[in-house]
N, C-alpha and C positions, 0 to 999 in steps of 0.2 A: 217635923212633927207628924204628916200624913205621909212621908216618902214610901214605905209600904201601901198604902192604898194610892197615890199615885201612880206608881210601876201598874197594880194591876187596871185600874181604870184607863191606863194606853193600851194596856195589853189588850182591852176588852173593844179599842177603837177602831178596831179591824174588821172589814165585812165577813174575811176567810178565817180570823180566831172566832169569832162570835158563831159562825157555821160548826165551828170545828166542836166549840162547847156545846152547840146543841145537839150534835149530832154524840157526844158523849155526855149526856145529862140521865140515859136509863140506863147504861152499863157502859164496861170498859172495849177499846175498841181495839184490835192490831191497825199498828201504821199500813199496812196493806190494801185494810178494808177504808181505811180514812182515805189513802188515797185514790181507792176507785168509786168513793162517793163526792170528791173535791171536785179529782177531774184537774188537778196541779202535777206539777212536777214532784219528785221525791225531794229534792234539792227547796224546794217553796214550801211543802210541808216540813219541811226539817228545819228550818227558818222559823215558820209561824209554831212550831211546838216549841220551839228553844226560850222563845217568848212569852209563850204560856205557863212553862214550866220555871223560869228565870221569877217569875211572876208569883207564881207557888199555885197557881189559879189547877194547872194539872199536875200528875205524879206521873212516873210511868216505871215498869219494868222493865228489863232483857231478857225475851225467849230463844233463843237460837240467834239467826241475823234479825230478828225484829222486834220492835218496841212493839210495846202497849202500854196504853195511856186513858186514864182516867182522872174525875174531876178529883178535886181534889175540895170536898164538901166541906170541911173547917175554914178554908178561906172562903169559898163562895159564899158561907155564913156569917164571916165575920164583915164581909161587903155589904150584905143585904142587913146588918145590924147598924151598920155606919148607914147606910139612906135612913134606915125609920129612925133613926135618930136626929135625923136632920127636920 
């Protein structure tokens, strides 16, 4: 019944996803700039997005060799409408 909102509340159980969505909550960021603000491997960030994005929590495009990745504010909305519903 909740299997979509369980996927994204593990996703959210993470110290380095939770970094990851704050750091992309005013705009969209290149995987470059994500990873010189982590301070991770490319290989850990490519991990922890596959998970966010598996999640639906981010979206991302293909520019050249690089993603970019933003939130993805319809799930992040339908999250914060499952708590005040609680």
């Amino acid at each position: 019944m909740y299997q979509d909102e369980i996927k994204k509340f593990k996703a959210l159980s993470d110290e380095n996803r939770l970094t990851i969505i704050h750091s992309l909550k005013n705009n969209e960021k290149c995987a470059c700039k994500l990873l010189d603000e982590l301070n991770i491997s490319q290989s850990t960030l490519s991990h922890h997005m596959k998970i966010l994005c598996d999640a639906g929590l981010v979206i991302f495009r293909k520019e050249g060799k690089w993603m970019h990745y933003r939130i993805n504010k319809d799930e992040v909305q339908n999250i914060i409408d499952l708590l005040e519903s609680i």
